[in-house]
C-alpha positions in Angstrom: 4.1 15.6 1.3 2.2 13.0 2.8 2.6 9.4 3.2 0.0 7.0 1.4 1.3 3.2 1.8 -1.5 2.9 4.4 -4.5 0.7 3.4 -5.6 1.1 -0.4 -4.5 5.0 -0.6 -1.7 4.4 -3.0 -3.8 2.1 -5.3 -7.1 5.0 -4.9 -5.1 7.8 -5.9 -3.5 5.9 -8.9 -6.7 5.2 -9.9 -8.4 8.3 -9.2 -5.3 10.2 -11.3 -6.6 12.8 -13.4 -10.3 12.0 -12.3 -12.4 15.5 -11.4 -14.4 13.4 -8.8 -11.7 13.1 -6.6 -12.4 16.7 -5.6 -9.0 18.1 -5.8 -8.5 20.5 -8.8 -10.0 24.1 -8.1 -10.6 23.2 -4.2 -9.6 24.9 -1.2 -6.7 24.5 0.5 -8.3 24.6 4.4 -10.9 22.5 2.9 -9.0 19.6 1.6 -6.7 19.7 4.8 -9.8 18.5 7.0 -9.9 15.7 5.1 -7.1 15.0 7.5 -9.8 14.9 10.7 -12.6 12.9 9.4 -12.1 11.6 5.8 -10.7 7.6 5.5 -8.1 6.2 3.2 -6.7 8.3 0.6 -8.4 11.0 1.3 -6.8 11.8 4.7 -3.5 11.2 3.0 -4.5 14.3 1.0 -5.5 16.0 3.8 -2.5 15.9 6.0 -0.8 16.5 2.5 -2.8 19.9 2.7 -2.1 20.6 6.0 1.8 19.9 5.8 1.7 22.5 2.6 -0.1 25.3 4.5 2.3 24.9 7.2 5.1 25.5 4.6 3.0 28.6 3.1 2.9 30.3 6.5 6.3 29.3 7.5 7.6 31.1 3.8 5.2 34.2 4.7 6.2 34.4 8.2 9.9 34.2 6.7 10.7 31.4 9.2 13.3 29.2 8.1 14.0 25.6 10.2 17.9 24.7 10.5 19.5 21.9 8.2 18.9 18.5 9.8 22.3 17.5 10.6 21.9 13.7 10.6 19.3 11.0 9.8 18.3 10.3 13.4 16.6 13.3 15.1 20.0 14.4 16.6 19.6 12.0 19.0 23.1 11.5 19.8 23.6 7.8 20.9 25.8 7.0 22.8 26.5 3.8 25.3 24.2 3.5 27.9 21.8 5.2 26.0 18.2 3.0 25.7 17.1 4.2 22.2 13.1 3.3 21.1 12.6 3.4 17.5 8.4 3.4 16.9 8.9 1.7 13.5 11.9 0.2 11.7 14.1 2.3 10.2 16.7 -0.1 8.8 19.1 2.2 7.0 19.4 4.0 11.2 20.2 1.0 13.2 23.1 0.4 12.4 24.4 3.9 13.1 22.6 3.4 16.9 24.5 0.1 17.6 27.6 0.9 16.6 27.2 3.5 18.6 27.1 1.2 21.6 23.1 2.4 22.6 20.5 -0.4 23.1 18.2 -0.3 21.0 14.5 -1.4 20.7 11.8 -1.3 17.8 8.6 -1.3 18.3 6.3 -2.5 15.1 2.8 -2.8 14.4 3.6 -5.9 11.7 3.9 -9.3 13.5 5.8 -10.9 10.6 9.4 -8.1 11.4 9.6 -8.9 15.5 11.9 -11.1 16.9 15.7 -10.3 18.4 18.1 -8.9 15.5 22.2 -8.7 15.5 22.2 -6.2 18.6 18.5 -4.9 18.8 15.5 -6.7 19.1 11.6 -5.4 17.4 8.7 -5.9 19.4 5.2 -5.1 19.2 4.7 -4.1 22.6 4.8 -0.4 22.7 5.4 -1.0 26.9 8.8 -1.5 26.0 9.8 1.9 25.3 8.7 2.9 28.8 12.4 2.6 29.8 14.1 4.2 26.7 15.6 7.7 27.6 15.4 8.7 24.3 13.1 7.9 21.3 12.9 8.2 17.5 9.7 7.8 15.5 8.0 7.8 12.0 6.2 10.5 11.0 3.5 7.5 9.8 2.3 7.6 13.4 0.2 10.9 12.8 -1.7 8.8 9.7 -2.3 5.8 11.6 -3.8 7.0 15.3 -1.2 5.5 17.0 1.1 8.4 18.1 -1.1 9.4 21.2 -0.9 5.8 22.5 3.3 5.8 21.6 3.6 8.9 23.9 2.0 7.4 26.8 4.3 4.7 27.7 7.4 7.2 26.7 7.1 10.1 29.6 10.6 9.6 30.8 12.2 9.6 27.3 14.2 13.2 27.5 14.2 13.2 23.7 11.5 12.0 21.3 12.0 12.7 18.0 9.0 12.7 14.7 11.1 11.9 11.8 10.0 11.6 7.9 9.4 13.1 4.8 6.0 14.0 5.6 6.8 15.3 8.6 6.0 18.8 7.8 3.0 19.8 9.9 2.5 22.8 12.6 4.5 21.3 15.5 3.3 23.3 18.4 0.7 20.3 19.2 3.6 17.8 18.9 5.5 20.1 21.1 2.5 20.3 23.8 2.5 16.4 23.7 6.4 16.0 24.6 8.0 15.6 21.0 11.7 17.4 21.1 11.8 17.5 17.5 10.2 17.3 14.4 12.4 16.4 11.4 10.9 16.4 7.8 11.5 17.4 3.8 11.2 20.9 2.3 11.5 21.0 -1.7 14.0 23.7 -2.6 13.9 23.0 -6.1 10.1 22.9 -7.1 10.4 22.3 -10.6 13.4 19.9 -10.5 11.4 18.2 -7.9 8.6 17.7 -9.9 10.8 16.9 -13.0 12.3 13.8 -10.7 8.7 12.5 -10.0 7.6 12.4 -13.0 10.3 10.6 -14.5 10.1 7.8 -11.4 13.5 9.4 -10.4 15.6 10.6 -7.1 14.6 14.3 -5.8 16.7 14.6 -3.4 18.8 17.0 -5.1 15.7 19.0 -5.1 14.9 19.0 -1.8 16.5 19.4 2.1 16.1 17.7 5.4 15.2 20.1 8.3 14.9 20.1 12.5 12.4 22.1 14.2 13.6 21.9 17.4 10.8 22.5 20.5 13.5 24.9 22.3 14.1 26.8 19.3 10.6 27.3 17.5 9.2 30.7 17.9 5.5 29.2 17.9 2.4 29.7 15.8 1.1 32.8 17.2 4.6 34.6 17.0 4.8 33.5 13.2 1.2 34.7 12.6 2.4 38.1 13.9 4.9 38.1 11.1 2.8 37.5 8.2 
């Protein structure tokens, strides 16, 4: 899966639906996925779409299996005294990190959501995560170019998190970067997930949340060894 409510993508591939000349039907996997490096709008949607599907193939071949996520918020455990950073807002988790008694601050990229909330404020300086000892962020950063320039200012943050749906990529380069975990969807049920998209319905029953966790991953090369 890949996310595509950046720029036009959504709009392009709805119009593009069905149409041979967007070069999908018939074409190679590896080629399609480095659309991901080079290719604008849409098209590197599809890429990292690819990319995030070849990662599942060799994970399946290389009979590697991640754990069940066990919550919605990278197992980061808040608790008070904690200094959570959230790299885009993720309204249905705040409330589970301020109750919690954890400060919490967003960091956006849209001017019209900062401003202080009930007991967290959003901001668009990204500086201000330089002090959070833990962070949680959307997997939308690895579309959008900004994730290099997120992990920067976060170099004391024990735990850093990549969380989202299309959040299914090789993680070893996360891992080198200082991500702790990567958290995204596998469809378990392929034709009862395609069934709920076409019908404009819920797939989650179709579908479960996992955790690659960086001190638990055996790496790419020992997975190539098992295919």
């Amino acid at each position: 899966m890949s996310y595509v409510l950046l720029d036009a993508s959504t709009k392009n591939l709805v119009a593009k639906a069905g149409d041979p000349g967007i070069g999908l039907e018939g074409a190679d996997a590896l080629a399609v996925a480095r659309w991901f490096t080079g290719a604008p709008g849409a098209r590197r949607a599809l890429g990292f779409a690819a990319v995030n599907a070849l990662t599942r193939c060799l994970f399946d071949r290389a009979g590697y299996l991640p754990g069940a996520s066990p919550d919605s918020i990278g197992m980061l455990d808040p608790v008070a005294g904690d200094h959570i950073g959230m790299i885009g807002l993720f309204p249905p988790l705040v409330d589970s990190i301020v109750q919690a008694g954890a400060k919490l601050t967003v960091v956006e990229l849209r001017a019209d959501l900062a401003g202080e909330r009930a007991g967290y404020c959003v901001t668009l300086d990204r500086n201000e995560l330089a002090t959070c000892n833990k962070v949680i962020a959307t997997s939308t950063m690895l579309l959008n170019d900004s994730l290099e320039a997120m992990l920067s200012v976060c170099s004391t943050a024990r735990s850093f998190a990549v969380i989202g749906p299309g959040a299914g990529c090789l993680p070893d380069p996360l891992f080198a970067r200082g991500v702790t975990l990567v958290g995204g969807t596998w469809i378990a049920e392929r034709e009862a997930f395609l069934t709920a998209l076409a019908a404009g319905e819920s797939w989650t029953a179709a579908a479960r949340k996992v955790a690659i966790l960086r001190a638990d991953y055996p790496g790419f090369d020992a997975l190539l060894e098992r295919v």
